[in-house]
DOPALUM-549983 format. One record per residue (C-alpha): residue number from 1; z, x, y. Coordinates in nm, 3 decimals. Example, Ala and Ser with C-alpha at 12.3 -4.5 7.8 and 13.67 -1.06 7.14 Angstrom:
// DOPALUM-549983
<atom num="1" pz="0.780" px="1.230" py="-0.450"/>
<atom num="2" pz="0.714" px="1.367" py="-0.106"/>
***
This chain:
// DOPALUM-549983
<atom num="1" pz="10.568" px="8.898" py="12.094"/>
<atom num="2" pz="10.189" px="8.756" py="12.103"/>
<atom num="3" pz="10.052" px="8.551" py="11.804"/>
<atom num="4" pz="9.849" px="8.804" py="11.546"/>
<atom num="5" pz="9.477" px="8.716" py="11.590"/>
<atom num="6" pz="9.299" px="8.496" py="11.364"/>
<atom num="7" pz="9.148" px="8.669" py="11.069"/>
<atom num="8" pz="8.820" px="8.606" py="10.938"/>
<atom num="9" pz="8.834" px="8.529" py="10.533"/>
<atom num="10" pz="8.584" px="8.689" py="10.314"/>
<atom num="11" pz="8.357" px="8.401" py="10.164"/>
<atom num="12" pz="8.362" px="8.610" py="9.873"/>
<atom num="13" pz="8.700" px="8.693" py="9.785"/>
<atom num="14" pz="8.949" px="8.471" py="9.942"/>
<atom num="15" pz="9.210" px="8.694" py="9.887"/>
<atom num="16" pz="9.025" px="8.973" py="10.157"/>
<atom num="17" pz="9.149" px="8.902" py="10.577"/>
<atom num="18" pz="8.927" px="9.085" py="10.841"/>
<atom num="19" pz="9.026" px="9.138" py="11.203"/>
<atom num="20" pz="8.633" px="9.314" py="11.228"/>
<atom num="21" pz="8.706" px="9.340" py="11.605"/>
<atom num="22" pz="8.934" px="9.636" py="11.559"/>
<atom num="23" pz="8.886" px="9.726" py="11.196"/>
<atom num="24" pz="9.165" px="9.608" py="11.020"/>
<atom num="25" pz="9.138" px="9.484" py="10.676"/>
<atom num="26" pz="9.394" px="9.333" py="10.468"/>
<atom num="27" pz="9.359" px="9.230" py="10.029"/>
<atom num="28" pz="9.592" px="9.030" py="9.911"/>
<atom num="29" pz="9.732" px="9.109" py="9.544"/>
<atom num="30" pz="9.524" px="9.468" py="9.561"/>
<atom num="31" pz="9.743" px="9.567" py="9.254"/>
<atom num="32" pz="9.867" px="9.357" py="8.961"/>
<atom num="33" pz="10.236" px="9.280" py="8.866"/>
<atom num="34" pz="10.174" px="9.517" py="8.590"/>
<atom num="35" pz="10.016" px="9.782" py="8.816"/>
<atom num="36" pz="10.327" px="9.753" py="9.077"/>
<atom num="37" pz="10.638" px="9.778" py="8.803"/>
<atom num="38" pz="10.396" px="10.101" py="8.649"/>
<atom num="39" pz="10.430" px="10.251" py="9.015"/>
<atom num="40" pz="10.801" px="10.165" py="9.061"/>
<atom num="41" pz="10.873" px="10.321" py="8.759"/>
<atom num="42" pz="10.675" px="10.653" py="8.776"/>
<atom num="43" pz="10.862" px="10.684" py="9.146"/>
<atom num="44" pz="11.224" px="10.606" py="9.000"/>
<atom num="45" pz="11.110" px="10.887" py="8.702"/>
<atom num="46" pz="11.039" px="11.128" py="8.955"/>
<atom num="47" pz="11.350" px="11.064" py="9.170"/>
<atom num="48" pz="11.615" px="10.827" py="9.086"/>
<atom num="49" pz="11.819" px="10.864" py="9.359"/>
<atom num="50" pz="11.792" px="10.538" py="9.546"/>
<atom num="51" pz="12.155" px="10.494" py="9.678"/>
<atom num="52" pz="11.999" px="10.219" py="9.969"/>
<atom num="53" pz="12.066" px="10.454" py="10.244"/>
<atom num="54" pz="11.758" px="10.722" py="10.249"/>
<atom num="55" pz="11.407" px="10.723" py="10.253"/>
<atom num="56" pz="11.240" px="10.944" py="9.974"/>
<atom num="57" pz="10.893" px="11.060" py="9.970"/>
<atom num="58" pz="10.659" px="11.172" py="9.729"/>
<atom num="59" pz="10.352" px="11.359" py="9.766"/>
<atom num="60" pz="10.043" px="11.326" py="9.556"/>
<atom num="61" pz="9.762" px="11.565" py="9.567"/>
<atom num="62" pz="9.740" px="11.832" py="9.930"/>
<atom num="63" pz="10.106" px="11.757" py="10.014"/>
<atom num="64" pz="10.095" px="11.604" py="10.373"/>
<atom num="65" pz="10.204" px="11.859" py="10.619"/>
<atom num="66" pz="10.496" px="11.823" py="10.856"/>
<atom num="67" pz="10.435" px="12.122" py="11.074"/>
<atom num="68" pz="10.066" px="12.099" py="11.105"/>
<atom num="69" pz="10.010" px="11.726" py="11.032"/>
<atom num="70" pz="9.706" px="11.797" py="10.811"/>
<atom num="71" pz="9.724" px="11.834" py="10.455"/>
<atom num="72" pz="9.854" px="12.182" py="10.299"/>
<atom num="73" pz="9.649" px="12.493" py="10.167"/>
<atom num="74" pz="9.865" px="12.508" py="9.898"/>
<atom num="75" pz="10.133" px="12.306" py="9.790"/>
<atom num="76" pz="10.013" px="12.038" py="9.544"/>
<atom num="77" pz="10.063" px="11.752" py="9.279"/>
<atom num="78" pz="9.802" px="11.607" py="9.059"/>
<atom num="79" pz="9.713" px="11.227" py="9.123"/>
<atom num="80" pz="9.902" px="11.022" py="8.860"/>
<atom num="81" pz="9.653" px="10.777" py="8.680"/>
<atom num="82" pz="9.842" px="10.491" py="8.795"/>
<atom num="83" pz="9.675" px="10.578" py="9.151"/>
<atom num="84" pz="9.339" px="10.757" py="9.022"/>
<atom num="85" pz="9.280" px="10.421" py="8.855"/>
<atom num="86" pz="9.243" px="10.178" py="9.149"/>
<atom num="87" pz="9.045" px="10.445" py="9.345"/>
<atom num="88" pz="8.713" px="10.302" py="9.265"/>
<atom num="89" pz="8.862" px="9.926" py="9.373"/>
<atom num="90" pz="8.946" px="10.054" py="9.708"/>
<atom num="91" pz="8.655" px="9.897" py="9.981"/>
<atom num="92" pz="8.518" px="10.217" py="10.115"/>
<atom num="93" pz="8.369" px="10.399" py="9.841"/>
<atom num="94" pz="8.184" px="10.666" py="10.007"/>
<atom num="95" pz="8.447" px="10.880" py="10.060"/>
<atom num="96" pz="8.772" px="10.874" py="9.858"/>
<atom num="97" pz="9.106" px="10.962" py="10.012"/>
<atom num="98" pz="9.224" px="11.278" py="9.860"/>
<atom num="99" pz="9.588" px="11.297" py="9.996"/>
<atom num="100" pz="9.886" px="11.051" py="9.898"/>
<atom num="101" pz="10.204" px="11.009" py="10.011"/>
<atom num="102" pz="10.457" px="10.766" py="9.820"/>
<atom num="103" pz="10.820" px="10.639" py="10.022"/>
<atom num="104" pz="11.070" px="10.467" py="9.943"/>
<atom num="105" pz="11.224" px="10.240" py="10.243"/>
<atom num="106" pz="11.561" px="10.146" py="10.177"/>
<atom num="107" pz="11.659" px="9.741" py="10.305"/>
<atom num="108" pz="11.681" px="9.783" py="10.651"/>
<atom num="109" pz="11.479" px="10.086" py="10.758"/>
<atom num="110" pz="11.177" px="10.094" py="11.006"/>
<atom num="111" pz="10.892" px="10.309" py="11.145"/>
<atom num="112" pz="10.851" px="10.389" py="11.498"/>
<atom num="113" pz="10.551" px="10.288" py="11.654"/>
<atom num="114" pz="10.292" px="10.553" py="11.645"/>
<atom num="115" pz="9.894" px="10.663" py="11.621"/>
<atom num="116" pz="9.811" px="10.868" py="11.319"/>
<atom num="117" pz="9.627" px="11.198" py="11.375"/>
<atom num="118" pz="9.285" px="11.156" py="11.431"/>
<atom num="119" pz="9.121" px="11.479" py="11.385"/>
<atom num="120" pz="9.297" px="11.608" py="11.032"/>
<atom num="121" pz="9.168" px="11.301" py="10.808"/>
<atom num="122" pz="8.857" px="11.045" py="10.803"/>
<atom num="123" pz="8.870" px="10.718" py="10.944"/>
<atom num="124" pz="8.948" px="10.511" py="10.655"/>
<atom num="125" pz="9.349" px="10.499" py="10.666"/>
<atom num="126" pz="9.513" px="10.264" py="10.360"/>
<atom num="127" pz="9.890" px="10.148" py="10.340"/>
<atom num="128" pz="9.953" px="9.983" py="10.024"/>
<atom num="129" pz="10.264" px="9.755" py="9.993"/>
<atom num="130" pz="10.465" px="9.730" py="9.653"/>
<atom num="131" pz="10.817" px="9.643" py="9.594"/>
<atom num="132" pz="10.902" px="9.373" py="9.881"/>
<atom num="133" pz="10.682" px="9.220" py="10.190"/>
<atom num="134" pz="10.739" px="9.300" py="10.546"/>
<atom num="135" pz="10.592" px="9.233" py="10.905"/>
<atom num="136" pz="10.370" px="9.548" py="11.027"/>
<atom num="137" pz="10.381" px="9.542" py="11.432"/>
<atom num="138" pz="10.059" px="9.651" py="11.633"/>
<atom num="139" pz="9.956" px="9.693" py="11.990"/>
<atom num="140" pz="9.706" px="9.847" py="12.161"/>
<atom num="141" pz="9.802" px="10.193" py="12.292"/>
<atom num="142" pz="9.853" px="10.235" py="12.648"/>
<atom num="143" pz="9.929" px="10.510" py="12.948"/>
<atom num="144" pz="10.268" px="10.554" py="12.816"/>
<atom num="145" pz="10.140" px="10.631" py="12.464"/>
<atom num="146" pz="9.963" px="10.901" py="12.616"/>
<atom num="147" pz="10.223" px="11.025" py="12.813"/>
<atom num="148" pz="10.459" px="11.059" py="12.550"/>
<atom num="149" pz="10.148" px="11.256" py="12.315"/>
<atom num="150" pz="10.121" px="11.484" py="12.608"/>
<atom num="151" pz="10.527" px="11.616" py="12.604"/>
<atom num="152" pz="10.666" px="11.918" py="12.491"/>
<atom num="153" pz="10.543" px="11.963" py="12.077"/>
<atom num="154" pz="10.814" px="11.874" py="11.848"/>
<atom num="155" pz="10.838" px="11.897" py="11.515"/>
<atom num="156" pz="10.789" px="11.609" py="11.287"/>
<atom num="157" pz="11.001" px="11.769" py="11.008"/>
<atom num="158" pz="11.287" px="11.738" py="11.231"/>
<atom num="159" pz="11.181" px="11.351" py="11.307"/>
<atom num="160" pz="11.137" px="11.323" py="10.964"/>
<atom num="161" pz="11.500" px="11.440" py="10.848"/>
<atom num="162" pz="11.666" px="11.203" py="11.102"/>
<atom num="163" pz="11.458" px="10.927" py="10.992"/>
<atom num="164" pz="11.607" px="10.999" py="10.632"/>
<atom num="165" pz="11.957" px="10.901" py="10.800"/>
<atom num="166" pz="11.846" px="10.580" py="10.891"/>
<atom num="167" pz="12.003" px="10.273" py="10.705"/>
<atom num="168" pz="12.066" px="9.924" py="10.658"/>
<atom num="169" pz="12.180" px="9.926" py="11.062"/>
<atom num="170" pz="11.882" px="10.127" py="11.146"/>
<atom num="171" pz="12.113" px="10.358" py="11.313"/>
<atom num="172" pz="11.907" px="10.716" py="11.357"/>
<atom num="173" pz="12.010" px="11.051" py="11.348"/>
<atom num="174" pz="12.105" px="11.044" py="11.734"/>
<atom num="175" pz="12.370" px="10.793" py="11.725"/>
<atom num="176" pz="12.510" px="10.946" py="11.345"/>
<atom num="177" pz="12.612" px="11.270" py="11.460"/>
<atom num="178" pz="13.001" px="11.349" py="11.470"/>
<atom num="179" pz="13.192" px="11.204" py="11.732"/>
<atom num="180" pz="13.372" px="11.439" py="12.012"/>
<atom num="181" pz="13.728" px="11.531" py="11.985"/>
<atom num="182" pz="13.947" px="11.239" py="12.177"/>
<atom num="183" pz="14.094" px="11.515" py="12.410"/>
<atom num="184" pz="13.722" px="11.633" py="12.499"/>
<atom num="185" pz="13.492" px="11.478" py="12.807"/>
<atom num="186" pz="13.122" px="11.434" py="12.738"/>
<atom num="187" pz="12.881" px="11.395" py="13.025"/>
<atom num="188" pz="12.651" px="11.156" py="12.898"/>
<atom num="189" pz="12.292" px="11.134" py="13.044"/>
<atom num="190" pz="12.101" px="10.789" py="13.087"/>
<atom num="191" pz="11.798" px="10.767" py="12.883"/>
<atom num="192" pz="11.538" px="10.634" py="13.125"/>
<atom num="193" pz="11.395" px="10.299" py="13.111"/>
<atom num="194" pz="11.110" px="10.270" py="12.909"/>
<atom num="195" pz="10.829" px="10.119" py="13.103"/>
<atom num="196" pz="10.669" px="9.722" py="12.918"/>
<atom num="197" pz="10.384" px="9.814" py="12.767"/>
<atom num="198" pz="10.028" px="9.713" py="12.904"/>
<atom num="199" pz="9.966" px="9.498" py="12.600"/>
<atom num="200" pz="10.126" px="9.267" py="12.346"/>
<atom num="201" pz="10.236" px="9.335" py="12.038"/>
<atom num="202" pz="10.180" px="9.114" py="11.752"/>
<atom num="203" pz="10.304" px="9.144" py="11.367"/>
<atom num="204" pz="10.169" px="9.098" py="11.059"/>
<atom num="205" pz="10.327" px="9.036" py="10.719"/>
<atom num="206" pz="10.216" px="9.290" py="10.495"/>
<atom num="207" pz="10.289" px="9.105" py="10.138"/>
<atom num="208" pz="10.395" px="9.294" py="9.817"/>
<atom num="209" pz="10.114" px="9.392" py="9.631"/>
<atom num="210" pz="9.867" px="9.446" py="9.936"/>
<atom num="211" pz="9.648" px="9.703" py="10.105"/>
<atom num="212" pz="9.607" px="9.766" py="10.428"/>
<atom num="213" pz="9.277" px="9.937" py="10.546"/>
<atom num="214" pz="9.282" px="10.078" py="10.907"/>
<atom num="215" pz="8.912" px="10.168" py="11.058"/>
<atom num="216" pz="8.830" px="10.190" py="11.403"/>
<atom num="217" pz="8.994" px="10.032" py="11.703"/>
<atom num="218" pz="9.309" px="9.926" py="11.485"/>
<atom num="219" pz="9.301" px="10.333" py="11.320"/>
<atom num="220" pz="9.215" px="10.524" py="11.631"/>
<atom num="221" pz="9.374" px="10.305" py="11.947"/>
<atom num="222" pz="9.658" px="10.086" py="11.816"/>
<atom num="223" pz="9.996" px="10.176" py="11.713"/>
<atom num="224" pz="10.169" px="10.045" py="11.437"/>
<atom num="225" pz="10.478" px="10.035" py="11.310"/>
<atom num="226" pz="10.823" px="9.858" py="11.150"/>
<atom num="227" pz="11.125" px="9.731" py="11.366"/>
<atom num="228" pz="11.457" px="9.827" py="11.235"/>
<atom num="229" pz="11.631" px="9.518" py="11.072"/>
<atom num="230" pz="11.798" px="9.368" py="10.821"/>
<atom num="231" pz="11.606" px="9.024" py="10.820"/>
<atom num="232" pz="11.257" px="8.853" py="10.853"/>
<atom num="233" pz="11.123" px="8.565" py="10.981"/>
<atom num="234" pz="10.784" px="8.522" py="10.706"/>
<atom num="235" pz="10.617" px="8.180" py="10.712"/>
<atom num="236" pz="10.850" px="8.027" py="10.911"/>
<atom num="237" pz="11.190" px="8.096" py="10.709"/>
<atom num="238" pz="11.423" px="8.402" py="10.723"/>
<atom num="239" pz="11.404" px="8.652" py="10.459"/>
<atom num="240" pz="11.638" px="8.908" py="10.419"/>
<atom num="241" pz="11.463" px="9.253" py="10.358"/>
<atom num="242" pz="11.470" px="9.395" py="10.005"/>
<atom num="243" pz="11.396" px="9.794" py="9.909"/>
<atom num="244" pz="11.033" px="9.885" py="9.965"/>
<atom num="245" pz="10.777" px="10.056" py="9.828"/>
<atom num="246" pz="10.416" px="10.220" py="9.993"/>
<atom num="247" pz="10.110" px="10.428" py="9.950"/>
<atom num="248" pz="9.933" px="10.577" py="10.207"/>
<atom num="249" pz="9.667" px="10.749" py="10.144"/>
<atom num="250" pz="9.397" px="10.920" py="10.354"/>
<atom num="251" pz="9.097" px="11.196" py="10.329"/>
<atom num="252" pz="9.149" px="11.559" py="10.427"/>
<atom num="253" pz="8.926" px="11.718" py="10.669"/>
<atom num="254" pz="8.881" px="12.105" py="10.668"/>
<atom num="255" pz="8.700" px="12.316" py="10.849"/>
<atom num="256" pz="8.434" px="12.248" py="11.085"/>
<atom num="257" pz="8.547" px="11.866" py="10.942"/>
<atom num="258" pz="8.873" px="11.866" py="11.197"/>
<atom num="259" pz="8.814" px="11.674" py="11.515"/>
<atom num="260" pz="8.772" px="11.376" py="11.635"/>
<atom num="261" pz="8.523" px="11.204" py="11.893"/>
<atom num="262" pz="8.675" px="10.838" py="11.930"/>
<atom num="263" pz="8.673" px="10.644" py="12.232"/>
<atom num="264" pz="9.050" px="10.646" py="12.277"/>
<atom num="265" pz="9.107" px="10.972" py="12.428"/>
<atom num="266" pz="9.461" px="10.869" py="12.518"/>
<atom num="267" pz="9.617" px="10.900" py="12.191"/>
<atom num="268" pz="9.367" px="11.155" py="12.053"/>
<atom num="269" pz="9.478" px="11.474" py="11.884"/>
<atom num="270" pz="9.141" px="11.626" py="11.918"/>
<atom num="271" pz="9.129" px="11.540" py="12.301"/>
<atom num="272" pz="9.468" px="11.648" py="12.336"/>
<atom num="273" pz="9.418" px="12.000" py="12.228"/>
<atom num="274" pz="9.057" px="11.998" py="12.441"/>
<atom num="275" pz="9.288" px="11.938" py="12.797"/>
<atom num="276" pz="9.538" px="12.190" py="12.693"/>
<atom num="277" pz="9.297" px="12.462" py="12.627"/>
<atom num="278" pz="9.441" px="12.526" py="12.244"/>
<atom num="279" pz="9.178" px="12.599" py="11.973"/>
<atom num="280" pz="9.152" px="12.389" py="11.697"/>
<atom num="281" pz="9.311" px="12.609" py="11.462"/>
<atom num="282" pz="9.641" px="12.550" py="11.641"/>
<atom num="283" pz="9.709" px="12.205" py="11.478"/>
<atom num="284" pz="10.059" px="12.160" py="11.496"/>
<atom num="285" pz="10.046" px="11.831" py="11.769"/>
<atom num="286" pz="10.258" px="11.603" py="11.944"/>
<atom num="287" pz="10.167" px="11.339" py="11.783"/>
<atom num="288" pz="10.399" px="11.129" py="11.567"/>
<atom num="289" pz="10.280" px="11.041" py="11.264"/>
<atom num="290" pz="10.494" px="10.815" py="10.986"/>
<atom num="291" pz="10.415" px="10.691" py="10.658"/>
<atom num="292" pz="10.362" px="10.323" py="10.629"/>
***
């Protein structure tokens, strides 16, 4: 894995990293102490089931959709203050994201690496970090990135549910399912070789507290996401991985809003739907999309 890039620090605010080559922003202590138990709380209120073993989510204003990957017509949840509150803090104040999504990420647990829709939300894209640090991977998206946008449509509810079964192993859904009967034979097909990607990857540490702002290059053309494991190596000195907490929260686009014109038609939603000849309207996509 390649070393992360050098950020630029804000001469201003010490506590701000830039990477303004792709658009990738990262503040340091974002929230207070205060601010981050008040969250914890409110989540545990809602539901207190937090056994170590599944992820929970929690949806805060248009529940994100799982079938279309927008944001729904219909089903939503007033904003809590505890997140209406740091709204006018966040660094792009000329639009304000509108949709939230709260998870839980038991010790352990990880994110595939993926390329958020383009077309449904605006370009600002914010993960906040509470609860417990951990490294964020990214690399620039590639041929096979596109290829695997471009297969059959799946849906993300199903991806979702078997990321739910993930643990502290980061065993998925496809290795947890019962075991044959002893007497039984099982033709078992080889999963082809994954071809090395075109670029490096690189992490960084996303620390508790933090928020992550994704514009540009690192919203629209990178992947990102969270290896499976049960331990970190942060500053030099492993660090076993504790329960975790995050916020991501985006803007909804409806309408004659949905679409997308970046220069990464690759991994582009939008694009996508252009080649295939499907209208807009039909928005349930092939992409992948995870919370952070």
């Amino acid at each position: 894995m390649a070393s992360a890039p050098v950020p630029v620090t804000d001469p201003e605010n010490p506590k701000i990293q830039r990477w303004d080559d792709i658009g990738l922003v990262l503040i340091h202590d974002f929230i207070t102490e205060e601010e981050e138990a008040a969250m914890i709380a409110a989540f545990h209120a809602v539901d207190p089931r937090l056994d170590g073993k599944r992820r929970i989510s929690q949806h805060f204003g248009y529940h994100f959709d799982y079938t279309t990957f927008g944001a729904s017509d219909t089903r939503f949840t007033p904003v809590p203050s505890y997140i209406a509150d740091f709204l006018p803090r966040l660094p792009v104040q000329d639009y304000l994201p509108d949709q939230f999504t709260a998870q839980y990420y038991p010790p352990g647990a990880g994110i595939p690496p993926h390329v958020d829709t383009h077309s449904m939300f605006g370009e600002a894209l914010y993960s906040l970090s509470y609860g417990s640090a951990v490294p964020m991977v990214f690399r620039m998206s590639d041929a096979n990135d596109a290829r695997k946008m471009r297969l059959p449509r799946r849906s993300l509810q199903s991806s979702a549910s078997e990321s739910k079964l993930e643990g502290v192993s980061g065993t998925d859904a496809r290795s947890a399912t019962t075991a044959p009967d002893s007497q039984a034979t099982m033709k078992v097909k080889s999963k082809p070789e994954e071809p090395s990607p075109e670029h490096a990857s690189w992490e960084l540490v996303l620390p508790r507290r933090s928020l992550l702002l994704m514009t540009g290059p690192s919203r629209y053309g990178y992947t990102h996401g969270i290896k499976s494991r049960k331990t970190d190596i942060i500053n030099g000195e492993m660090v076993h991985r504790q329960g975790r907490y995050s916020m991501t929260m985006r803007s909804i686009r409806r309408g004659d809003e949905i679409g997308c014109d970046c220069m990464f038609p690759g991994v582009c939603d939008a694009r996508i739907r252009e080649e295939q000849g499907r209208p807009v309207a039909a928005q349930s996509m092939d992409v992948l999309v995870q919370e952070k």
